[in-house]
Each structure stands twice: as C-alpha cells, then as structure tokens.
C-alpha positions in Angstrom: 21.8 56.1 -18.2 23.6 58.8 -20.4 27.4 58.7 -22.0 27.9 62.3 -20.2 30.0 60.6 -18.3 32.2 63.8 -19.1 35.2 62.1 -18.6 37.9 63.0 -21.0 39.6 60.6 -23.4 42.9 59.7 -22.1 45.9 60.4 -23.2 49.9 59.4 -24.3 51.6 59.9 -21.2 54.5 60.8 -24.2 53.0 62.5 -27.0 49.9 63.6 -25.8 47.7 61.6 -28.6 44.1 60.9 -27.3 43.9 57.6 -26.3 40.0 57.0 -27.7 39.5 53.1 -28.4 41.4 50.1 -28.1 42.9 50.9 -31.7 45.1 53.4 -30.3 47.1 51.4 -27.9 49.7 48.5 -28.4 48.3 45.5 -28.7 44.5 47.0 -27.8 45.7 47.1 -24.3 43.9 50.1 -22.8 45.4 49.7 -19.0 48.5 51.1 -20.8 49.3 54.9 -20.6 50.9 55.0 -24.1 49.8 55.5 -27.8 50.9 52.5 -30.6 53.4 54.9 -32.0 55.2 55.9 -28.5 55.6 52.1 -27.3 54.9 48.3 -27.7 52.5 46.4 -24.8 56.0 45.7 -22.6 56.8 49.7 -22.7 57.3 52.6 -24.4 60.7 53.0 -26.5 63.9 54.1 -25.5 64.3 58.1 -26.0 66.1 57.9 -28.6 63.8 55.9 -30.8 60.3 58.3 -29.3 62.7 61.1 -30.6 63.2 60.1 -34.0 59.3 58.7 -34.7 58.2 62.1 -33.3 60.5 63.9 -35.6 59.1 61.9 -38.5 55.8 62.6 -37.7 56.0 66.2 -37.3 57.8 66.5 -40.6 54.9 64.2 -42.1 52.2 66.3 -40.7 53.7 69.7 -39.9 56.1 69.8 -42.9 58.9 70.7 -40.9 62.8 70.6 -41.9 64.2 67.7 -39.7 66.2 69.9 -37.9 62.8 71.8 -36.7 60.9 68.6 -36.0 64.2 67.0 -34.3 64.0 70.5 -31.8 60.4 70.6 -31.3 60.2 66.5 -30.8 63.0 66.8 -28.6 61.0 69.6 -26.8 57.8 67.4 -26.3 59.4 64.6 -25.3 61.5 66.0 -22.9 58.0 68.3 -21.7 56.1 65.3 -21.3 54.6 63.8 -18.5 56.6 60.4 -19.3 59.4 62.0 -18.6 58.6 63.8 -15.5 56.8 60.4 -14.0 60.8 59.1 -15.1 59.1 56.4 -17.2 61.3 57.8 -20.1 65.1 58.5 -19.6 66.5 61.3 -21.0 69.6 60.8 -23.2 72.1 63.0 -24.9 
C-alpha cells in the first residue's frame, strides 16, 4: 500500500485554506468543510464577522491598507464556494 492516494487536501469552502490535519478545523472535526478561522464546530460565522477576520488577515500577511484588505476580503468571500452553495449569506 502507498499514500499516492493523490487525493488533494481539502479545502475552506470560505477562504480556500487547505484543510490538511485535524488542527485545521474547529474543534478537530474533519467532516466539517470549514477552516478554525472561517467558523466554530456548529458553523461558520455570519458574513460580517468572515469579512472582517479576512480583512485582518490579509493586512497581517499581505500588508494591505484596510480599505484594500476590506475589498479584496469582501471579494473572496463573496467568490467563494460558501457562498454560492448559500451556506453564507451575503449582507450589505
């Protein structure tokens, strides 16, 4: 038996993160289609709240101003397949 298994890591049906060992998801919960940082084990957080956490990150990591990282998180979020599988609302 071989890991070739070729099988791709899953990933955050929000944010796109790959989803490689338990450490990534809430709780260790690998059923779940979400990263730690895009929801808790009962769901991923309201729009709002994935908006801003994405728009810290990307100013963490990118160094972006916030009012880049607020238009490109709002931009992934609203791209995501979360969103188009209507787990996630989208709010003005």
């Amino acid at each position: 038996m071989s890991h070739h298994d070729n099988k791709p890591p899953k990933v955050c049906i929000v944010c796109g993160m790959p989803l490689k060992d338990k450490n990534d998801y809430p709780g260790g919960d690998t059923s779940l289609d979400w990263c730690k940082y895009c929801g808790t084990k009962d769901g991923i957080h309201p729009y709002k709240k994935l908006l801003e956490g994405m728009a810290k990150f990307l100013q963490q990591t990118q160094g972006m101003s916030e009012e880049e990282s607020k238009k490109a998180a709002k931009q992934m979020v609203d791209s995501s397949p979360a969103v188009k599988m209507g787990k996630v609302k989208v709010a003005e």
